[in-house]
N, CA, C and O atoms as a GROMACS GRO file, in nm:
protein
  492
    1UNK      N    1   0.081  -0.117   0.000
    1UNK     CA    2   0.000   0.000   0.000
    1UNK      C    3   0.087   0.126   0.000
    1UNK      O    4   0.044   0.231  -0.047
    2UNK      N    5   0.233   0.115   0.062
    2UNK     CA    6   0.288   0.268   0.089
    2UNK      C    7   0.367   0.253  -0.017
    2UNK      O    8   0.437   0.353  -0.036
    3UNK      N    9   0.394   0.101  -0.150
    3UNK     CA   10   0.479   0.152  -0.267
    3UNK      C   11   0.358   0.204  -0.400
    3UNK      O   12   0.401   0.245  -0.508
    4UNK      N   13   0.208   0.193  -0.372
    4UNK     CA   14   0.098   0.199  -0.417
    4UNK      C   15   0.103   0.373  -0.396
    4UNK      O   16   0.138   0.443  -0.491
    5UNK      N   17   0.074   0.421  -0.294
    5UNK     CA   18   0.070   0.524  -0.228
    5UNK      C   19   0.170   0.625  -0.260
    5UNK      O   20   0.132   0.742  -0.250
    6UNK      N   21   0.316   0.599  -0.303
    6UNK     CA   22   0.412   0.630  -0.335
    6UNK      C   23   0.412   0.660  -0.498
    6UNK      O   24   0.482   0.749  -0.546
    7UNK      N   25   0.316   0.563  -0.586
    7UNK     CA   26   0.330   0.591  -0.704
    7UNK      C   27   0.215   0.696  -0.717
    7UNK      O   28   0.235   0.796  -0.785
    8UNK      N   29   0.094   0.677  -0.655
    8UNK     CA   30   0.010   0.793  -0.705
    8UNK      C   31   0.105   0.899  -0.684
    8UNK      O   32   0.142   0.969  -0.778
    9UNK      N   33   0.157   0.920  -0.542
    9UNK     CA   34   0.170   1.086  -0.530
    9UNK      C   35   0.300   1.120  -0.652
    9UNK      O   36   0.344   1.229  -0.688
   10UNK      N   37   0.332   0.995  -0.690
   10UNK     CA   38   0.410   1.033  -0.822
   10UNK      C   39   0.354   1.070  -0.927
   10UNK      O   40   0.393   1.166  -0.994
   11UNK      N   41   0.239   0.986  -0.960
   11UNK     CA   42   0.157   1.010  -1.053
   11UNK      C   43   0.097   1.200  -1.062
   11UNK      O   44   0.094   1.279  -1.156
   12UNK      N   45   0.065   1.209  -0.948
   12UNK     CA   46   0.000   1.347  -0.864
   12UNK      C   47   0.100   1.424  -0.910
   12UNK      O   48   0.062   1.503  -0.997
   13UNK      N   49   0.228   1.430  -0.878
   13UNK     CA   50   0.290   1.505  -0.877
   13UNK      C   51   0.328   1.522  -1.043
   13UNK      O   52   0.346   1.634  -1.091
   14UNK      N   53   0.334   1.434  -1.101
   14UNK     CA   54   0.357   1.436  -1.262
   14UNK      C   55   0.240   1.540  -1.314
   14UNK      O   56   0.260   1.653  -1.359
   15UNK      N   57   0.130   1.484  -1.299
   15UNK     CA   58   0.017   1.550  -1.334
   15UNK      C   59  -0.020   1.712  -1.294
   15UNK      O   60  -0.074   1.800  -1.362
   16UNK      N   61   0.028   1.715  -1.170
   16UNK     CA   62   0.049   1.877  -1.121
   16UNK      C   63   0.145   1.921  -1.252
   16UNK      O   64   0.102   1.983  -1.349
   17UNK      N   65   0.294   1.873  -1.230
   17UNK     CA   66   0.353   1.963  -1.312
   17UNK      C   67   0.314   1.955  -1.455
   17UNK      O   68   0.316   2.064  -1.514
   18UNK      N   69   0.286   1.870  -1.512
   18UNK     CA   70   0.227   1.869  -1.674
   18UNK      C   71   0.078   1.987  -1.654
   18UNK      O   72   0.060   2.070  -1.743
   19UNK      N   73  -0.010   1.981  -1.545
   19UNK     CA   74  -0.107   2.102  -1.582
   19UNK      C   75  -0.043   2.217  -1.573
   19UNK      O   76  -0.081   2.316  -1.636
   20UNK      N   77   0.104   2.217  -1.462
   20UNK     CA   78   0.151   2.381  -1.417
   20UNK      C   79   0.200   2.419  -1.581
   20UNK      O   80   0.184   2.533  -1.626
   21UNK      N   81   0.270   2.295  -1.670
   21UNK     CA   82   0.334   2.350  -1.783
   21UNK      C   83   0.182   2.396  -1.881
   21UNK      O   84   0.168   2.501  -1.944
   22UNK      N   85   0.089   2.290  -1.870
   22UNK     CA   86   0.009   2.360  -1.949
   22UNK      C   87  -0.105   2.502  -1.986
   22UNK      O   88  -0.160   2.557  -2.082
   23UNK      N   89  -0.092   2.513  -1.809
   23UNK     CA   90  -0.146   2.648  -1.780
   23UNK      C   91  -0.040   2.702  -1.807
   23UNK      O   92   0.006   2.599  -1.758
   24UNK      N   93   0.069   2.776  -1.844
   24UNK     CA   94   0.188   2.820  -1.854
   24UNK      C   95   0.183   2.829  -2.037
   24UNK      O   96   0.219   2.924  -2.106
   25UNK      N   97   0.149   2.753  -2.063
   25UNK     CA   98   0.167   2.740  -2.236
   25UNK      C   99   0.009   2.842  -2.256
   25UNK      O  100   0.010   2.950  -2.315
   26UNK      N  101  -0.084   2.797  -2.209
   26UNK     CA  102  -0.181   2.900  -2.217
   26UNK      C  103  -0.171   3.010  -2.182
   26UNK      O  104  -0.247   3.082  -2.248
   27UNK      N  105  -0.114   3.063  -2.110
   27UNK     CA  106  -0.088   3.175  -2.053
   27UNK      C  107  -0.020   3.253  -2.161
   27UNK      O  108  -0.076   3.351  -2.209
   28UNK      N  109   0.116   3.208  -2.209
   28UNK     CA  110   0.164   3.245  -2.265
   28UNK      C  111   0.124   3.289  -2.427
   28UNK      O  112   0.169   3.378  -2.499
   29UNK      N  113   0.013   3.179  -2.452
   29UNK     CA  114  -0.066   3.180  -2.582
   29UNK      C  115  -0.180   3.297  -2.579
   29UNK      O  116  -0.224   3.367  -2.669
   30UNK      N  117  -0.210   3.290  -2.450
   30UNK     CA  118  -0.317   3.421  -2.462
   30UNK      C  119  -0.253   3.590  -2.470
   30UNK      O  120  -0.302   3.696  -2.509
   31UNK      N  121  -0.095   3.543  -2.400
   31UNK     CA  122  -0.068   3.677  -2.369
   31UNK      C  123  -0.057   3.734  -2.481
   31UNK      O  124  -0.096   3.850  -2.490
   32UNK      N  125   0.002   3.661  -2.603
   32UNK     CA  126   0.120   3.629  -2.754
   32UNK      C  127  -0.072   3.683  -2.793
   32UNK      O  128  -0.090   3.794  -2.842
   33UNK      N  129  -0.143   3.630  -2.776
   33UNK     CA  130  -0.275   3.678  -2.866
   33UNK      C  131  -0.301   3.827  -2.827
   33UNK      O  132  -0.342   3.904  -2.914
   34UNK      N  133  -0.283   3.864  -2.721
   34UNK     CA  134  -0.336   3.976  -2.630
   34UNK      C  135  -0.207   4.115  -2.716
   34UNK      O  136  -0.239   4.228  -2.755
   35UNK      N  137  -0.136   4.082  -2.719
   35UNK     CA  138  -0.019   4.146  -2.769
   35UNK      C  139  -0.057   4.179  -2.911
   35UNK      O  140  -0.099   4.292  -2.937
   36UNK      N  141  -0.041   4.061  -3.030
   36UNK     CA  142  -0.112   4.064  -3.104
   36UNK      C  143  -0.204   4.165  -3.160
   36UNK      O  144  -0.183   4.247  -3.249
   37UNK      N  145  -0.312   4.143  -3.090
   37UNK     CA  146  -0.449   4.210  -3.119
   37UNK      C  147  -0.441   4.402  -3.093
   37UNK      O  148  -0.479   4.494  -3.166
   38UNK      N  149  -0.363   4.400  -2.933
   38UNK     CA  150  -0.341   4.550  -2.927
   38UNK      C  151  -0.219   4.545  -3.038
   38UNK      O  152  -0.208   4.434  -2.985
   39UNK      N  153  -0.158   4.550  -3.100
   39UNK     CA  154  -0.075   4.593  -3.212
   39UNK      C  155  -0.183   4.643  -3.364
   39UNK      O  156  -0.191   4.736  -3.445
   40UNK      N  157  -0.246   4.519  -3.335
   40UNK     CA  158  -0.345   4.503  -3.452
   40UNK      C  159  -0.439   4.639  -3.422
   40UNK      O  160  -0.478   4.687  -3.528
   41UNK      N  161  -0.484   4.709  -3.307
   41UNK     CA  162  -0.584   4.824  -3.281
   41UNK      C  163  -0.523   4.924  -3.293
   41UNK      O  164  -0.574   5.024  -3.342
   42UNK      N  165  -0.351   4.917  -3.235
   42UNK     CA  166  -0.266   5.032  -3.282
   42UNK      C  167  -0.297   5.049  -3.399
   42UNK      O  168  -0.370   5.146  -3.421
   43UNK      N  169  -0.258   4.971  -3.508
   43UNK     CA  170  -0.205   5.012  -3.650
   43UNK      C  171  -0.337   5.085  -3.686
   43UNK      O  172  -0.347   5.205  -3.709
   44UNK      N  173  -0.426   5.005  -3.689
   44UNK     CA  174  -0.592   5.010  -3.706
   44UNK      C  175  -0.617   5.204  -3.653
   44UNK      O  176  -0.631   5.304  -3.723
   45UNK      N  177  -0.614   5.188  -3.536
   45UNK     CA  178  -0.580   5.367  -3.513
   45UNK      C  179  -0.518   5.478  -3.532
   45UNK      O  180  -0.549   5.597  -3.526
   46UNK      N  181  -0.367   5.383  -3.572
   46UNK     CA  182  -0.284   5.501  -3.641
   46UNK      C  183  -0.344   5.511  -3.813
   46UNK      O  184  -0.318   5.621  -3.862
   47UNK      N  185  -0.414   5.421  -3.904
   47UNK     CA  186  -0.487   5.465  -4.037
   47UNK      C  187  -0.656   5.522  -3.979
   47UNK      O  188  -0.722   5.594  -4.054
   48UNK      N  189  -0.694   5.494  -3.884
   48UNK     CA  190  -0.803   5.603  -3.862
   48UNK      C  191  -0.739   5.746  -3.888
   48UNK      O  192  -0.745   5.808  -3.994
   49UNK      N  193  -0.666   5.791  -3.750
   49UNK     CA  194  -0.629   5.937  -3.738
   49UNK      C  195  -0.545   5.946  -3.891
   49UNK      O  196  -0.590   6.057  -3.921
   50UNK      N  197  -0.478   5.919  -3.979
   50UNK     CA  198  -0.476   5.936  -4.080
   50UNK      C  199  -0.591   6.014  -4.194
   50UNK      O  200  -0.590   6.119  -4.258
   51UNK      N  201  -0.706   5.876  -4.173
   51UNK     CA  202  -0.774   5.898  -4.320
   51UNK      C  203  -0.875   6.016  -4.211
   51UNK      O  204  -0.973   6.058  -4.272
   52UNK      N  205  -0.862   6.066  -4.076
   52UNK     CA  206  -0.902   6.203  -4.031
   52UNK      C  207  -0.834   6.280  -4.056
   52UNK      O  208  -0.886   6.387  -4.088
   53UNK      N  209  -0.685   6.272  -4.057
   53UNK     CA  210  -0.608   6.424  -4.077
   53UNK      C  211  -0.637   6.458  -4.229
   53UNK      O  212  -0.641   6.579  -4.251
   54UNK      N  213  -0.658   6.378  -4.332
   54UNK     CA  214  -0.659   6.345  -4.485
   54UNK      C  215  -0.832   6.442  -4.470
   54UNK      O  216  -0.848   6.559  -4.506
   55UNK      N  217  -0.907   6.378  -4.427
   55UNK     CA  218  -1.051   6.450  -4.432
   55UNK      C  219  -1.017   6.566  -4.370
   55UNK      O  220  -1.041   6.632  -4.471
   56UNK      N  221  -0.976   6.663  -4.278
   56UNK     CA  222  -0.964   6.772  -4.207
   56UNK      C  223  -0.900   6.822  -4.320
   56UNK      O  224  -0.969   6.870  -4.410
   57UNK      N  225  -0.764   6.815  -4.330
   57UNK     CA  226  -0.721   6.924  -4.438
   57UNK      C  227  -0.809   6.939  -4.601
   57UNK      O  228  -0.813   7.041  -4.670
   58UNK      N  229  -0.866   6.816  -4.628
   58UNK     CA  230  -0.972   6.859  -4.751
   58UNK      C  231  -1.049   6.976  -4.713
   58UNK      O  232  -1.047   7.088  -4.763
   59UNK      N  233  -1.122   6.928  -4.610
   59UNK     CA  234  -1.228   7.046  -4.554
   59UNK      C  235  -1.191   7.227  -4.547
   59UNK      O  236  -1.251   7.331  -4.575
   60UNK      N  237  -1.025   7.181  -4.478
   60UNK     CA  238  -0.971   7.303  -4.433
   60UNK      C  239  -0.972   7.344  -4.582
   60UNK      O  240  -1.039   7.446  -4.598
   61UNK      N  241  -0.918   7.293  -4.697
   61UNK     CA  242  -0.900   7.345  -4.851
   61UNK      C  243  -1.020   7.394  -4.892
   61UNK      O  244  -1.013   7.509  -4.935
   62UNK      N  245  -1.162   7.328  -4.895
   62UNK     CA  246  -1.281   7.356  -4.905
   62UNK      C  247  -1.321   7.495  -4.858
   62UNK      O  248  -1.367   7.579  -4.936
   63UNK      N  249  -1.306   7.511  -4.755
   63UNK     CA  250  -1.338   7.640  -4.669
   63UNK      C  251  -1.232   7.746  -4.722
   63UNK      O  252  -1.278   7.858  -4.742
   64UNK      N  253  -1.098   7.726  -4.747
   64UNK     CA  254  -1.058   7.881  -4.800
   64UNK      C  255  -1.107   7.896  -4.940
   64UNK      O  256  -1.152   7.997  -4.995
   65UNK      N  257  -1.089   7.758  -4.995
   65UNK     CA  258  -1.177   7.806  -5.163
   65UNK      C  259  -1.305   7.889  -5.172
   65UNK      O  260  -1.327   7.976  -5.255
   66UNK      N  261  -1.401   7.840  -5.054
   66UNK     CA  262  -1.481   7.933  -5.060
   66UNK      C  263  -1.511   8.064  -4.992
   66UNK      O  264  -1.603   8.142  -5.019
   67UNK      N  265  -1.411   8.077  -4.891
   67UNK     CA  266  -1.366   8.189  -4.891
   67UNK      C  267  -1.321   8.297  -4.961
   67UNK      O  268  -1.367   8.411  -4.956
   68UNK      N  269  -1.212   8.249  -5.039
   68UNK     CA  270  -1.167   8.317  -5.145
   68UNK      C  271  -1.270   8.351  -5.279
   68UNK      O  272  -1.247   8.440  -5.360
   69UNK      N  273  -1.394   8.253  -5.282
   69UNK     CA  274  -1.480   8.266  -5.416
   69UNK      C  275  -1.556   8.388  -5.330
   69UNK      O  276  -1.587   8.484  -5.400
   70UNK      N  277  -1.592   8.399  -5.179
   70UNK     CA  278  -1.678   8.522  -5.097
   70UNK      C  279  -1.634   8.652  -5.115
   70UNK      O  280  -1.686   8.763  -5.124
   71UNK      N  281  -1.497   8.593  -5.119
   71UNK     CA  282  -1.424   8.760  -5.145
   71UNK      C  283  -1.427   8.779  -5.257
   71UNK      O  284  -1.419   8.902  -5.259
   72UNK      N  285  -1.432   8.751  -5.348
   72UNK     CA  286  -1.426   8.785  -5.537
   72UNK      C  287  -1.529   8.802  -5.503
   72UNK      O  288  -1.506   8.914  -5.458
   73UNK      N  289  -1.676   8.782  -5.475
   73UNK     CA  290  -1.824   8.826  -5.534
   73UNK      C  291  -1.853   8.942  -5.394
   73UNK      O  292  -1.945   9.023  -5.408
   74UNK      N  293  -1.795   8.943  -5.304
   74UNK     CA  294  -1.788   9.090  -5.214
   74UNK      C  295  -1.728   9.202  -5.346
   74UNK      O  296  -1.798   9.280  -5.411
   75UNK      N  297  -1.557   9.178  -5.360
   75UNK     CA  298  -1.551   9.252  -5.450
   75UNK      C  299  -1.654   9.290  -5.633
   75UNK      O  300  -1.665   9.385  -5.710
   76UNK      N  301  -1.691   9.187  -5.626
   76UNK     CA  302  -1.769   9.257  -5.787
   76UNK      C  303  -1.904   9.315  -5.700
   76UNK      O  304  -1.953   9.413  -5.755
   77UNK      N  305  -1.959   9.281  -5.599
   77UNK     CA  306  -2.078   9.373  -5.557
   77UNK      C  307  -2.013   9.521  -5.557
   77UNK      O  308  -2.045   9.628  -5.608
   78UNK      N  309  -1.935   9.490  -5.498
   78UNK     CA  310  -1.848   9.634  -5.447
   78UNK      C  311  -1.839   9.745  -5.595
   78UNK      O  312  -1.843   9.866  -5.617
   79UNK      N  313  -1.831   9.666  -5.645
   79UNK     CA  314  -1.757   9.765  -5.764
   79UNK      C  315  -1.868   9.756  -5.872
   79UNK      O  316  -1.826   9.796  -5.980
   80UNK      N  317  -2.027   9.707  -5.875
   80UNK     CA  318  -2.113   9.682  -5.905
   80UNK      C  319  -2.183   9.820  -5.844
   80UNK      O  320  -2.230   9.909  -5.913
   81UNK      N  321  -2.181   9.818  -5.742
   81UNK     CA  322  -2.255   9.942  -5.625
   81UNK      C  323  -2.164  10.045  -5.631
   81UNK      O  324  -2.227  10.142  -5.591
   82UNK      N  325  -2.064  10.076  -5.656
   82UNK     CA  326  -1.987  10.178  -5.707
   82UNK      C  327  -1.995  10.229  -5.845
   82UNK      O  328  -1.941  10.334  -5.879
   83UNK      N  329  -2.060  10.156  -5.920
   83UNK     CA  330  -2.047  10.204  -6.032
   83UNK      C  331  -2.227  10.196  -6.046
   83UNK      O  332  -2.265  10.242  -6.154
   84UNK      N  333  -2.314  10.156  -5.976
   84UNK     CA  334  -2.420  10.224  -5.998
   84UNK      C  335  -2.437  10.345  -5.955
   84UNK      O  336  -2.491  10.436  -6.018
   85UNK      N  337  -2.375  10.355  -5.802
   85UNK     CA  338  -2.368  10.497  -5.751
   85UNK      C  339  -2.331  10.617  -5.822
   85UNK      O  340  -2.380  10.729  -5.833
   86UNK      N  341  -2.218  10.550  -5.870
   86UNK     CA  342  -2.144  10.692  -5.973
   86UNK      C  343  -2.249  10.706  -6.062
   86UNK      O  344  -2.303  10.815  -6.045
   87UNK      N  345  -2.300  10.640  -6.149
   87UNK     CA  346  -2.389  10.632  -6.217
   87UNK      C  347  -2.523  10.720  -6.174
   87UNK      O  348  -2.550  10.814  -6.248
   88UNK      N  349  -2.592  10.701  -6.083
   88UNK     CA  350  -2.672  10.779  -6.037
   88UNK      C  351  -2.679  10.914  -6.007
   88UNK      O  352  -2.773  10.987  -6.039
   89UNK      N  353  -2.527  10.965  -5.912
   89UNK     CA  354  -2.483  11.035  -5.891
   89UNK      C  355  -2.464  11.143  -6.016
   89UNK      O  356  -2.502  11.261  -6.013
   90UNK      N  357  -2.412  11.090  -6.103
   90UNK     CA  358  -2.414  11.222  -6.218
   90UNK      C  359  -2.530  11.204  -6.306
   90UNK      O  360  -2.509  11.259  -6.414
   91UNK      N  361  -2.639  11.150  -6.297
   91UNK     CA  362  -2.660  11.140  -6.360
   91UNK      C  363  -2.802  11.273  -6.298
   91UNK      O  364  -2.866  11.349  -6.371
   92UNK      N  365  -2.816  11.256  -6.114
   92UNK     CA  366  -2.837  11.423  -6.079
   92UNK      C  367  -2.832  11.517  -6.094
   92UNK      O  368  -2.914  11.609  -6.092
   93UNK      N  369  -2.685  11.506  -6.119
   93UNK     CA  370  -2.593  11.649  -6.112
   93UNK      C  371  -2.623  11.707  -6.262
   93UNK      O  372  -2.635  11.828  -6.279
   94UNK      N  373  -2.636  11.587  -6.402
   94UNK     CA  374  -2.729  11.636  -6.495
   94UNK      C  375  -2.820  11.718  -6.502
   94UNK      O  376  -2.835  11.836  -6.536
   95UNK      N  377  -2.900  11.602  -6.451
   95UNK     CA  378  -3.034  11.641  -6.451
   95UNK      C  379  -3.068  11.772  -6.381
   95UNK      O  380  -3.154  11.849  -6.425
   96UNK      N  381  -2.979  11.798  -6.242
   96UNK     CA  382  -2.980  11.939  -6.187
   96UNK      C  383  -2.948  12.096  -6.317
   96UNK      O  384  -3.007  12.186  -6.378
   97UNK      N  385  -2.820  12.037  -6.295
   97UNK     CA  386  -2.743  12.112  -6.420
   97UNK      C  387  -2.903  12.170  -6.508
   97UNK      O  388  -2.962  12.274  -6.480
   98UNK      N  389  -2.939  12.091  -6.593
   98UNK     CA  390  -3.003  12.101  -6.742
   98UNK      C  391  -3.145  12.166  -6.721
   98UNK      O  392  -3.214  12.224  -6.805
   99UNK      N  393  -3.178  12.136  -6.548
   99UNK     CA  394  -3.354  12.176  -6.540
   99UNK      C  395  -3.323  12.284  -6.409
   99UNK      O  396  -3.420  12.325  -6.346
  100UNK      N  397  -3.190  12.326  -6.373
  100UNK     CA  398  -3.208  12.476  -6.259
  100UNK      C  399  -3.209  12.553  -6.316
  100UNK      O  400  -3.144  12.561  -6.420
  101UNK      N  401  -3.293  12.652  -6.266
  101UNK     CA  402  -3.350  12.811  -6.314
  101UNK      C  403  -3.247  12.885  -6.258
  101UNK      O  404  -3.229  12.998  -6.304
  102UNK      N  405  -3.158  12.836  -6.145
  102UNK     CA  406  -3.032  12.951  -6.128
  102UNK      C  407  -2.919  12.933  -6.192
  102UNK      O  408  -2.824  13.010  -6.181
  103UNK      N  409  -2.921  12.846  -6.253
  103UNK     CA  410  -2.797  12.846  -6.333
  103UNK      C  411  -2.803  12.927  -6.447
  103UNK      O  412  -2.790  12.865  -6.552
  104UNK      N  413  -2.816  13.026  -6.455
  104UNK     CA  414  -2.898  13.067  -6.580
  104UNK      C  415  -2.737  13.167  -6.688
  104UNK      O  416  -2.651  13.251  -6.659
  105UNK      N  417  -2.772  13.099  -6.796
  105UNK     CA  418  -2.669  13.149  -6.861
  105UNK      C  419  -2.739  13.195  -6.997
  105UNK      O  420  -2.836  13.130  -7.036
  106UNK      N  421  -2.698  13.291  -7.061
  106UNK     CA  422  -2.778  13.336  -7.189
  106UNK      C  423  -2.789  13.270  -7.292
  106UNK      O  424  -2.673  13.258  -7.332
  107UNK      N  425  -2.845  13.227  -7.350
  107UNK     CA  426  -2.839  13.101  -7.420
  107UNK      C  427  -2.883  13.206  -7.548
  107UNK      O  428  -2.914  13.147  -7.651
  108UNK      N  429  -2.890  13.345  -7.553
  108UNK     CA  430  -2.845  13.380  -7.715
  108UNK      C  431  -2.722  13.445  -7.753
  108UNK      O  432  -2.677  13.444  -7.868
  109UNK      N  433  -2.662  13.509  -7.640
  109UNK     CA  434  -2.499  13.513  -7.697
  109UNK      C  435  -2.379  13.422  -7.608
  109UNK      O  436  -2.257  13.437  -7.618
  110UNK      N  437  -2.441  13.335  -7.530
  110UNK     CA  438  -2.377  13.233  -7.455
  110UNK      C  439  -2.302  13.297  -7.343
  110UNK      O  440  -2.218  13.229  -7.283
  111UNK      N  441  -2.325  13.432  -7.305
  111UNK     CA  442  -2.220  13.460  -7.231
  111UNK      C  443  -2.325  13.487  -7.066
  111UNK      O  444  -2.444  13.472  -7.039
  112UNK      N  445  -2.215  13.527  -6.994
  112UNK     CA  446  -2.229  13.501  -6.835
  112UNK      C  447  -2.314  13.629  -6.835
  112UNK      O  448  -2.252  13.710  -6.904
  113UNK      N  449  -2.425  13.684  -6.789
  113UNK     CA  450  -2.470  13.828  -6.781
  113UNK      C  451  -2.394  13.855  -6.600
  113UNK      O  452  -2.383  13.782  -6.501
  114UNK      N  453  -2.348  14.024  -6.640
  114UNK     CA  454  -2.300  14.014  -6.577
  114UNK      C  455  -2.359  14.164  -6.524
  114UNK      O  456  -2.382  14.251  -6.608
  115UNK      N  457  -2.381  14.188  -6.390
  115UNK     CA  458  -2.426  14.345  -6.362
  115UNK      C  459  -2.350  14.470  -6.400
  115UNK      O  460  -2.231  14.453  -6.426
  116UNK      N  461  -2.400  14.592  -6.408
  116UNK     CA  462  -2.285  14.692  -6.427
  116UNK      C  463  -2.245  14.760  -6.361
  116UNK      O  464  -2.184  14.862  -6.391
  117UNK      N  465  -2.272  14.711  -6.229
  117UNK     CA  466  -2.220  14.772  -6.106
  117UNK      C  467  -2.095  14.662  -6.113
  117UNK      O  468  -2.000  14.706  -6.048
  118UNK      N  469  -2.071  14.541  -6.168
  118UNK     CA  470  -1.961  14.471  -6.108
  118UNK      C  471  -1.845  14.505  -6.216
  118UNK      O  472  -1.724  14.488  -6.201
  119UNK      N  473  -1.904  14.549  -6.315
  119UNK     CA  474  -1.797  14.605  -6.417
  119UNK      C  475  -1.693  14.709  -6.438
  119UNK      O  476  -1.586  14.725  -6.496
  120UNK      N  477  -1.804  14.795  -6.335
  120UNK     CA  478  -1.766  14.940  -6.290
  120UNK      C  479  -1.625  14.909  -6.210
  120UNK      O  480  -1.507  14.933  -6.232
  121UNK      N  481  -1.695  14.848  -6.111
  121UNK     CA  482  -1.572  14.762  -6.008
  121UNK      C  483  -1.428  14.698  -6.034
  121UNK      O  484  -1.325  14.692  -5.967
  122UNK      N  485  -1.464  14.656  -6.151
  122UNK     CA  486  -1.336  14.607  -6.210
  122UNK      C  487  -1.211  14.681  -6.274
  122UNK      O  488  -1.089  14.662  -6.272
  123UNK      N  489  -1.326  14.804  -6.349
  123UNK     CA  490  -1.263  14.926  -6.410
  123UNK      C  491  -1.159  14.987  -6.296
  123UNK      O  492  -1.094  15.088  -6.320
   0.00000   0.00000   0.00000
C-alpha cells in the first residue's frame, strides 16, 4: 500500500507539473494573442487618425476656396454698387445742371450776364 501510495503521489505530482506547464503554455498563448491584437488596434488607429487628418485638411482646402470665391463676389458687388452709384450720382448732377432756373446762362450770346455795377468795379 505505501509503494501503491508512493506511485500515485508520483503520478500526482507528474500530473500537477504537466497542468503547471500547461497552464503556462496557455498563458503564454493568450498573452502572444493579447499582444497581437493590441498591435493590430494600434495600427488600425494610427490609419483612422490618418484617413481624419486626410478628411480635415480637404475640408480646411474647401473652406478657403470658398472663402476666397466670398471675397471675389464681395468685390464685384463692391464695384457693381460703385459704379451704380457713380452712375446715379451724375446722372443728378445732370439732370440738376439742365432743369435749374439759377444756373442761368444766356443762351443767345452764350455769355455770363453780368451786372454793371460789377464792371464798374473792375474798371
Amino acid at each position: 500500500m505505501k509503494a501503491e501510495n508512493e506511485r500515485l503521489s508520483a503520478e500526482i505530482g507528474k500530473l500537477k507539473q504537466l497542468l503547471r506547464e500547461e497552464i503556462s503554455k496557455s498563458q503564454a498563448s493568450v498573452r502572444l494573442d493579447m499582444s497581437l491584437e493590441k498591435g493590430r488596434t494600434r495600427d488600425e488607429q494610427a490609419n483612422q487618425e490618418i484617413k481624419i487628418k486626410k478628411a480635415d485638411s480637404k475640408i480646411e482646402q474647401e473652406i478657403s476656396s470658398l472663402r476666397l470665391q466670398m471675397e471675389a463676389i464681395k468685390f464685384q458687388i463692391l464695384q457693381y454698387m460703385f459704379g451704380m452709384c457713380s452712375f446715379i450720382y451724375y446722372s443728378v448732377i445732370v439732370f440738376y445742371i439742365r432743369t435749374s432756373p439759377f444756373l442761368f446762362l444766356n443762351s443767345l450770346s452764350n455769355d455770363i450776364i453780368i451786372p454793371n455795377t460789377c464792371i464798374n468795379l473792375l474798371l
